[in-house]
Gaussian input, Z-matrix of N, CA and C with variables (Angstrom, degrees):
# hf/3-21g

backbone

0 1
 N
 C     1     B1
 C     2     B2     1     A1
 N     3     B3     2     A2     1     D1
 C     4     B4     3     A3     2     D2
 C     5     B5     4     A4     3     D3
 N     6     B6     5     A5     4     D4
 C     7     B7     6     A6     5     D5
 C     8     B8     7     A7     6     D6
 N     9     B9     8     A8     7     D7
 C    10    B10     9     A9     8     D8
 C    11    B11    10    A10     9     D9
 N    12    B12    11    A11    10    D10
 C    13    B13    12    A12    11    D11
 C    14    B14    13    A13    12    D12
 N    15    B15    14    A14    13    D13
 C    16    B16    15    A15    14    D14
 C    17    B17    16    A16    15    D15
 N    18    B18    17    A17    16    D16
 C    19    B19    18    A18    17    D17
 C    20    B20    19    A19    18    D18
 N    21    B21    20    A20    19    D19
 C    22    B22    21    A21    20    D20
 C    23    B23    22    A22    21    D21
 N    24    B24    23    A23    22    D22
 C    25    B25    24    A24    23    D23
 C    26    B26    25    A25    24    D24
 N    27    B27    26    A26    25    D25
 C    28    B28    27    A27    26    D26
 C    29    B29    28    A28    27    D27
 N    30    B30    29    A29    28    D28
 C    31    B31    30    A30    29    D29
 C    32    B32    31    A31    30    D30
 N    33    B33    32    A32    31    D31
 C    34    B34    33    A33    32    D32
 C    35    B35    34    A34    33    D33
 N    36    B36    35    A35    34    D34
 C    37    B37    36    A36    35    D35
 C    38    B38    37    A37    36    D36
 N    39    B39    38    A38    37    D37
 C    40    B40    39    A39    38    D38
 C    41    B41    40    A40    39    D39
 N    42    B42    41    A41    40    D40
 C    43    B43    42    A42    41    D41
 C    44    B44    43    A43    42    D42
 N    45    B45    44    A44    43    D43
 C    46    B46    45    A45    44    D44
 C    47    B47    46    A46    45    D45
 N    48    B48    47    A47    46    D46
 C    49    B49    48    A48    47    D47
 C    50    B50    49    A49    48    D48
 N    51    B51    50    A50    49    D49
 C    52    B52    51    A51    50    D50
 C    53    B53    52    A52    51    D51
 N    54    B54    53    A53    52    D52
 C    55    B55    54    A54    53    D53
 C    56    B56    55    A55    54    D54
 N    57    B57    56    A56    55    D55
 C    58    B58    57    A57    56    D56
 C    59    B59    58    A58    57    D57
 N    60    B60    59    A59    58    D58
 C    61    B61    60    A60    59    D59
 C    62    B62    61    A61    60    D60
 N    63    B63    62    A62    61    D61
 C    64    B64    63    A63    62    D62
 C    65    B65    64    A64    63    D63
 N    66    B66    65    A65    64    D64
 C    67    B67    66    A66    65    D65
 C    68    B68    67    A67    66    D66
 N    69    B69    68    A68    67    D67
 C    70    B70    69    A69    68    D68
 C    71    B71    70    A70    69    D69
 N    72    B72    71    A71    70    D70
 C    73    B73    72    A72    71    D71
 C    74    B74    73    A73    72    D72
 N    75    B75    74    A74    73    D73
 C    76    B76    75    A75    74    D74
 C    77    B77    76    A76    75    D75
 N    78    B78    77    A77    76    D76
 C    79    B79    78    A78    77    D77
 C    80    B80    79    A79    78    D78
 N    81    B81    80    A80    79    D79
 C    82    B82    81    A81    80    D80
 C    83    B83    82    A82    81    D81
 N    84    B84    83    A83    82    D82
 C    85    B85    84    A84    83    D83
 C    86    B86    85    A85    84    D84
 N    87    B87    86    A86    85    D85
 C    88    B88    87    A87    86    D86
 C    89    B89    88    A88    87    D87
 N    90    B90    89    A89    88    D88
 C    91    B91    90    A90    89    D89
 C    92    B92    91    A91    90    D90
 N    93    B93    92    A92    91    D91
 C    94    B94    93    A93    92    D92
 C    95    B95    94    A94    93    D93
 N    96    B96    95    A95    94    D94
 C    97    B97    96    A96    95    D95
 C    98    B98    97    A97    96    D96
 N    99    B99    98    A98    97    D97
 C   100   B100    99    A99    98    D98
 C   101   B101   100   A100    99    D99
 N   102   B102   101   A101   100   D100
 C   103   B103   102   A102   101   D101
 C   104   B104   103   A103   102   D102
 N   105   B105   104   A104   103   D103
 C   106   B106   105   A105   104   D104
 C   107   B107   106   A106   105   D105
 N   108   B108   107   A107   106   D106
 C   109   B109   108   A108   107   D107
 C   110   B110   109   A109   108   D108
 N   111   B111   110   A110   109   D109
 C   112   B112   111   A111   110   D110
 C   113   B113   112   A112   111   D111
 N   114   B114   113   A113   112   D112
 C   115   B115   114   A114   113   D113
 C   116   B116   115   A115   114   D114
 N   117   B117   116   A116   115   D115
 C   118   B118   117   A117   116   D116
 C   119   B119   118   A118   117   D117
 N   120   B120   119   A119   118   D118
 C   121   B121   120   A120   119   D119
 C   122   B122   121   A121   120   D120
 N   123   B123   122   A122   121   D121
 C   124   B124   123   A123   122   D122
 C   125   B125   124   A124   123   D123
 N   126   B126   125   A125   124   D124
 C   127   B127   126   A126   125   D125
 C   128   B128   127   A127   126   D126
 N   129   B129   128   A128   127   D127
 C   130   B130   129   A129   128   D128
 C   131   B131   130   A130   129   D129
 N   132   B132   131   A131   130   D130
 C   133   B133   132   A132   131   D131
 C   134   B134   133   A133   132   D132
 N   135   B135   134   A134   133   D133
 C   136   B136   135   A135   134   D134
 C   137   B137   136   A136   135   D135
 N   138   B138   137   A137   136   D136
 C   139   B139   138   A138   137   D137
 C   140   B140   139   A139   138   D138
 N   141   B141   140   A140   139   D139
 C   142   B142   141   A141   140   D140
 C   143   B143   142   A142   141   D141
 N   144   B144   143   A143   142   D142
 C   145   B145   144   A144   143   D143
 C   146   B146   145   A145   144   D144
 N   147   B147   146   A146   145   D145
 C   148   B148   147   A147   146   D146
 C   149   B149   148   A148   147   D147
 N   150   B150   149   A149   148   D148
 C   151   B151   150   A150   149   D149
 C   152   B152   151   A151   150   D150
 N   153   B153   152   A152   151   D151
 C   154   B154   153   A153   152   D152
 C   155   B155   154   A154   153   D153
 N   156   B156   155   A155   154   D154
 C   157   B157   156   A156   155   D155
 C   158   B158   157   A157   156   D156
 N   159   B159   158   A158   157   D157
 C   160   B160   159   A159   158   D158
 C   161   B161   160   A160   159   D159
 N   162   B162   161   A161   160   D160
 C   163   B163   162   A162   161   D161
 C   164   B164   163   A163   162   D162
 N   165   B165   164   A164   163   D163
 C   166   B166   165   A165   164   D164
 C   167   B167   166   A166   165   D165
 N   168   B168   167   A167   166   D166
 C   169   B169   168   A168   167   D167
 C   170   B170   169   A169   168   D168
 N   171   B171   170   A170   169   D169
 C   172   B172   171   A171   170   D170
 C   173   B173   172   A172   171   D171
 N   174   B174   173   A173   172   D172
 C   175   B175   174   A174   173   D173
 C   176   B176   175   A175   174   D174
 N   177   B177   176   A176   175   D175
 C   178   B178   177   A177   176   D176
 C   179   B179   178   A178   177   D177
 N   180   B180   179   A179   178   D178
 C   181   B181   180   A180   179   D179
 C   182   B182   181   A181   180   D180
 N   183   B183   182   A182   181   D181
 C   184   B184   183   A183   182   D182
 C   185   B185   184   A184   183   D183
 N   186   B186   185   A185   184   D184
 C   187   B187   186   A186   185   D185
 C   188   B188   187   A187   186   D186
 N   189   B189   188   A188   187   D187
 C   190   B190   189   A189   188   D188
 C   191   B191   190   A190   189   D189
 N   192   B192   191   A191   190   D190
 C   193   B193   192   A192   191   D191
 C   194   B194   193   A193   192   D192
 N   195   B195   194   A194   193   D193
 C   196   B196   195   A195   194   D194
 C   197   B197   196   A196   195   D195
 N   198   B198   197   A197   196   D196
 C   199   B199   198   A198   197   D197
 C   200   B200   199   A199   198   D198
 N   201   B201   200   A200   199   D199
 C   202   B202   201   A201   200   D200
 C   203   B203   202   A202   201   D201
 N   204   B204   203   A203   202   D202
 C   205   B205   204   A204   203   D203
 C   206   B206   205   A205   204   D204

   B1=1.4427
   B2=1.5287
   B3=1.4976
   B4=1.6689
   B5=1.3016
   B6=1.1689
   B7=1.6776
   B8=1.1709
   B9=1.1955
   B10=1.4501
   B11=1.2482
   B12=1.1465
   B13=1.6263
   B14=1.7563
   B15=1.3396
   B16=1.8776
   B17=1.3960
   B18=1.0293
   B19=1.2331
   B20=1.9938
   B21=1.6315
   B22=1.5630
   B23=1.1747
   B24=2.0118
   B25=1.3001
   B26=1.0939
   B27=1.4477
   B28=0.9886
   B29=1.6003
   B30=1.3069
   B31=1.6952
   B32=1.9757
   B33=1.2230
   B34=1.7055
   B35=1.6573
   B36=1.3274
   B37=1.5478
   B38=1.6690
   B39=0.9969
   B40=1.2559
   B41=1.6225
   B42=1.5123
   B43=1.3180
   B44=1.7981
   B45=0.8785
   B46=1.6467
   B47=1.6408
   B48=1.0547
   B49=1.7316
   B50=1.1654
   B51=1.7025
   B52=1.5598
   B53=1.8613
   B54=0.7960
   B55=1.2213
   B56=1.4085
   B57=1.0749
   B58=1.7874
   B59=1.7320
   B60=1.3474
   B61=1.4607
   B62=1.1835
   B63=1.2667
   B64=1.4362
   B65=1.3348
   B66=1.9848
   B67=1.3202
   B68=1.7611
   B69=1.4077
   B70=1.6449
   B71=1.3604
   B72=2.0052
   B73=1.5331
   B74=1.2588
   B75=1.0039
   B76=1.4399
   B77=1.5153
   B78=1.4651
   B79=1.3109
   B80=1.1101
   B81=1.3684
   B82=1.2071
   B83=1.7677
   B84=1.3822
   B85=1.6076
   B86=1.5688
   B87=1.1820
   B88=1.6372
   B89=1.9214
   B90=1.4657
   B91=1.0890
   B92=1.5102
   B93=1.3184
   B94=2.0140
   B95=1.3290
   B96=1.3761
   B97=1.4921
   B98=1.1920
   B99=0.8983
   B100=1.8556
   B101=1.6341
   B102=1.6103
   B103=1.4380
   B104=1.4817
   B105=1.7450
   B106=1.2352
   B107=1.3103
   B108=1.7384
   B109=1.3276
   B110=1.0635
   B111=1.5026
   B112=1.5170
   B113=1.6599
   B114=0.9519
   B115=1.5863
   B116=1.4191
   B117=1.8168
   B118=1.5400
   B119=1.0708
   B120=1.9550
   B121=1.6504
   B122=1.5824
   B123=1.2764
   B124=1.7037
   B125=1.7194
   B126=0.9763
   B127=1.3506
   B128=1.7990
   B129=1.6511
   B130=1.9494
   B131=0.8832
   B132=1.7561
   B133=1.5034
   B134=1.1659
   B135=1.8438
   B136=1.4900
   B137=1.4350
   B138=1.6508
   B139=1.5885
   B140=1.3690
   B141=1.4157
   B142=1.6317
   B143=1.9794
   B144=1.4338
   B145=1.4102
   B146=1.5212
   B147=1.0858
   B148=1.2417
   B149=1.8473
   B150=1.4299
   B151=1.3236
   B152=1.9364
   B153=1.2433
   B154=0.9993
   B155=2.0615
   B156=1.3159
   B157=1.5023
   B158=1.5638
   B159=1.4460
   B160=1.5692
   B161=2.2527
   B162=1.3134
   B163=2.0537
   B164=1.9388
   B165=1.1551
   B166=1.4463
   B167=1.5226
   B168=1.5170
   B169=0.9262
   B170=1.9829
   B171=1.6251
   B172=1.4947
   B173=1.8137
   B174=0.7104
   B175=1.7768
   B176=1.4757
   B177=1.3464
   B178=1.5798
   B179=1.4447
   B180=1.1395
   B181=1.3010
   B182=1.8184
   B183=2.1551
   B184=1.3065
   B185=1.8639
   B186=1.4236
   B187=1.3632
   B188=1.2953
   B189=1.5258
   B190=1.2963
   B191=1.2838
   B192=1.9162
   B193=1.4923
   B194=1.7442
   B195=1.6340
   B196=1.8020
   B197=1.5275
   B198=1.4068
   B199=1.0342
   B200=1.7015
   B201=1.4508
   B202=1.4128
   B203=1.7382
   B204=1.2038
   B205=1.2173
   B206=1.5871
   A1=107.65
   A2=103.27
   A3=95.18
   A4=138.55
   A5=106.41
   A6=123.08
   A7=115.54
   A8=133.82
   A9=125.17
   A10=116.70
   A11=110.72
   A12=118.87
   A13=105.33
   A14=104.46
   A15=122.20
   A16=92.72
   A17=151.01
   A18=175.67
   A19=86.26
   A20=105.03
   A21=106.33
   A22=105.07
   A23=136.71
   A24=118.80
   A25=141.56
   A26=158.26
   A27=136.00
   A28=91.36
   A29=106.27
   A30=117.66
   A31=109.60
   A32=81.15
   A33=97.43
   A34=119.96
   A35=101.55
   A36=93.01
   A37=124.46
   A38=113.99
   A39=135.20
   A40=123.01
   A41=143.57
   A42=145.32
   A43=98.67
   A44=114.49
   A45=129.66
   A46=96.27
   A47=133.59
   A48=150.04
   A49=97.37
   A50=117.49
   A51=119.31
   A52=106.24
   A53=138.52
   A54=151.12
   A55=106.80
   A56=147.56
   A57=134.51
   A58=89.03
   A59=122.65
   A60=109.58
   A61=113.44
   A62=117.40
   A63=117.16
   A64=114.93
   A65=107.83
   A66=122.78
   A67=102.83
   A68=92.77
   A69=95.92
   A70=104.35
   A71=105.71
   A72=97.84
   A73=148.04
   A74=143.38
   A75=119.02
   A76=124.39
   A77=121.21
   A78=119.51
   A79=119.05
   A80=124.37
   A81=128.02
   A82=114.99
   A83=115.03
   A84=114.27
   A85=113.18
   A86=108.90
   A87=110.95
   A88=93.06
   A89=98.81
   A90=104.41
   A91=134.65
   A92=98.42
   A93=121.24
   A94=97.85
   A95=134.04
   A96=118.21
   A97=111.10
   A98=131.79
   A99=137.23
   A100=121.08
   A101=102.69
   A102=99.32
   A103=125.89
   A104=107.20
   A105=124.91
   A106=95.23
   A107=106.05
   A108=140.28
   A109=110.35
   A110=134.91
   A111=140.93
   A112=98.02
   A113=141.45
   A114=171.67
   A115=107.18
   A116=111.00
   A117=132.58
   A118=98.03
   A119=122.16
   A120=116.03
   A121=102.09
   A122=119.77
   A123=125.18
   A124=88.67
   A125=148.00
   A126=134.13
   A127=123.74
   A128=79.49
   A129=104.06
   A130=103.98
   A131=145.27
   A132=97.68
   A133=124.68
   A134=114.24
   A135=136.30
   A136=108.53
   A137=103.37
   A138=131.85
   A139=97.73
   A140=101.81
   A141=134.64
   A142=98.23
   A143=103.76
   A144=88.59
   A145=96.81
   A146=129.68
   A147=130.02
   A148=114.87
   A149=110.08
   A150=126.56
   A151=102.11
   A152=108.46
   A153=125.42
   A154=114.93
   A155=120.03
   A156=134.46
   A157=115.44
   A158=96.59
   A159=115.47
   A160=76.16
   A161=111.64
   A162=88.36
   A163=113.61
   A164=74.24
   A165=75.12
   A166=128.54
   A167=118.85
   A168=127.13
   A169=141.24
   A170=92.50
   A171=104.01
   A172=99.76
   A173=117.38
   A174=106.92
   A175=97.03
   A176=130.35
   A177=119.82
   A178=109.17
   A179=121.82
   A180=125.45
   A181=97.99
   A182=101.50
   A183=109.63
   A184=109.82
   A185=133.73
   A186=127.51
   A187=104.40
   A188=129.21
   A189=133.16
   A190=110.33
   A191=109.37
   A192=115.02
   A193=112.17
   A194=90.19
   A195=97.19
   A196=102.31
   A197=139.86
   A198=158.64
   A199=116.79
   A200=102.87
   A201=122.64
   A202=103.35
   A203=121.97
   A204=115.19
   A205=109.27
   D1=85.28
   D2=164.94
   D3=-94.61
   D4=12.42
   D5=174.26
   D6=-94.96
   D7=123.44
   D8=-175.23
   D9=-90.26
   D10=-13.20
   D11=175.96
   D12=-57.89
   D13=-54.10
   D14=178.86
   D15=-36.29
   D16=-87.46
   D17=-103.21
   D18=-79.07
   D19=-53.99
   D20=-162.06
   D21=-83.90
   D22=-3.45
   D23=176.03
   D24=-44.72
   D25=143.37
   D26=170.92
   D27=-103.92
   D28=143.54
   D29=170.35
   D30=-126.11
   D31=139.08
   D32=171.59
   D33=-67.71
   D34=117.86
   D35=171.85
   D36=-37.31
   D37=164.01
   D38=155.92
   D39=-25.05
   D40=90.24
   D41=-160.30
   D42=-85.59
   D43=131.36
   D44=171.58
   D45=-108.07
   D46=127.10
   D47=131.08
   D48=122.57
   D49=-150.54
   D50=-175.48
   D51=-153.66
   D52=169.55
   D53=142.31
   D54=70.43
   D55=-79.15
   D56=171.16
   D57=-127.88
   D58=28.50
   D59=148.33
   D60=-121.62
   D61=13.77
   D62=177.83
   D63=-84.79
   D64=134.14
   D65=-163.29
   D66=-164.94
   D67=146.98
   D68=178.84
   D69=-64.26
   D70=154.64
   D71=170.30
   D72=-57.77
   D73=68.24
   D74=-166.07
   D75=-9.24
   D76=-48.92
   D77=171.48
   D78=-42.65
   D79=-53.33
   D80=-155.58
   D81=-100.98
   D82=7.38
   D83=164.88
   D84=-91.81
   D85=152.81
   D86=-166.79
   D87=-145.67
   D88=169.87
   D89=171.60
   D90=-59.52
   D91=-40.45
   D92=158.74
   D93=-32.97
   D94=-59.62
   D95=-168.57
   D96=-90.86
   D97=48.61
   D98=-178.28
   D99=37.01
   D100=38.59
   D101=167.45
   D102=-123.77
   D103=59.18
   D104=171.93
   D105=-135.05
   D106=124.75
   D107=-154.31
   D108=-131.35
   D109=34.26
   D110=-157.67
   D111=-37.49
   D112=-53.92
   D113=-101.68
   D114=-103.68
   D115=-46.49
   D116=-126.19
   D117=-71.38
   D118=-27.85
   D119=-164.46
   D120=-78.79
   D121=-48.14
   D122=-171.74
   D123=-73.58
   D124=-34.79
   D125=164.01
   D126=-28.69
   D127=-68.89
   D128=167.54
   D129=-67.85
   D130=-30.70
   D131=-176.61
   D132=-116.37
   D133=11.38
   D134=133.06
   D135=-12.85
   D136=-73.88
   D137=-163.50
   D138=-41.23
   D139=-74.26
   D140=-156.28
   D141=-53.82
   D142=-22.95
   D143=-174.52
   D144=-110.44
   D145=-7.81
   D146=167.81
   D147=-66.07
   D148=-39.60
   D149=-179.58
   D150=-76.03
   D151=-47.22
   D152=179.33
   D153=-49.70
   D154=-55.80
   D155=146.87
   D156=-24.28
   D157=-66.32
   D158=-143.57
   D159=-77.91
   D160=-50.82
   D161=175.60
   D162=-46.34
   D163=-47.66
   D164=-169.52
   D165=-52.53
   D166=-48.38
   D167=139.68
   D168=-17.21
   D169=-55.11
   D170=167.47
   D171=-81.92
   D172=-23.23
   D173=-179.14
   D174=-72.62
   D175=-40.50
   D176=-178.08
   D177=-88.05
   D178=-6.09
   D179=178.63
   D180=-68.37
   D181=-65.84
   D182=-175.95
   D183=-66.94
   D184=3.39
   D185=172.86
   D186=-94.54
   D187=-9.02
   D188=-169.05
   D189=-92.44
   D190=-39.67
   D191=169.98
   D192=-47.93
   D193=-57.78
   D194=-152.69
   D195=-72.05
   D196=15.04
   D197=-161.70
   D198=-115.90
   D199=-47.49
   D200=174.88
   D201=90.19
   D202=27.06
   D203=-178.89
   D204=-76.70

């Protein structure tokens, strides 16, 4: 490797399938490439209840219109 630039690529794991099943391997991601996410579930279900509020909210917003309150 005499280019030092080579050295800084980042490359994509390994692709398993094709066309709307195409996805990196699971086998082949590791923590080295930054795909350990200890975090990711309380992340999602932060989200999920954050998204979850904010409907609810517009549903009493739109029951308040059709109501005349």
């Amino acid at each position: 490797m005499t280019d030092p630039l080579e050295r800084a690529v980042a490359k994509a794991p390994p692709i398993i399938g094709s066309g709307c099943t195409q996805r990196y391997d699971p086998q082949a991601l590791s923590s080295d490439q930054g795909t350990e996410f200890a975090d990711a579930a309380a992340l999602w279900a932060r989200l999920q209840a954050e998204q979850d509020q904010a409907e609810l909210q517009h549903a009493r917003a739109l029951d308040g219109q059709e109501t005349g309150e």
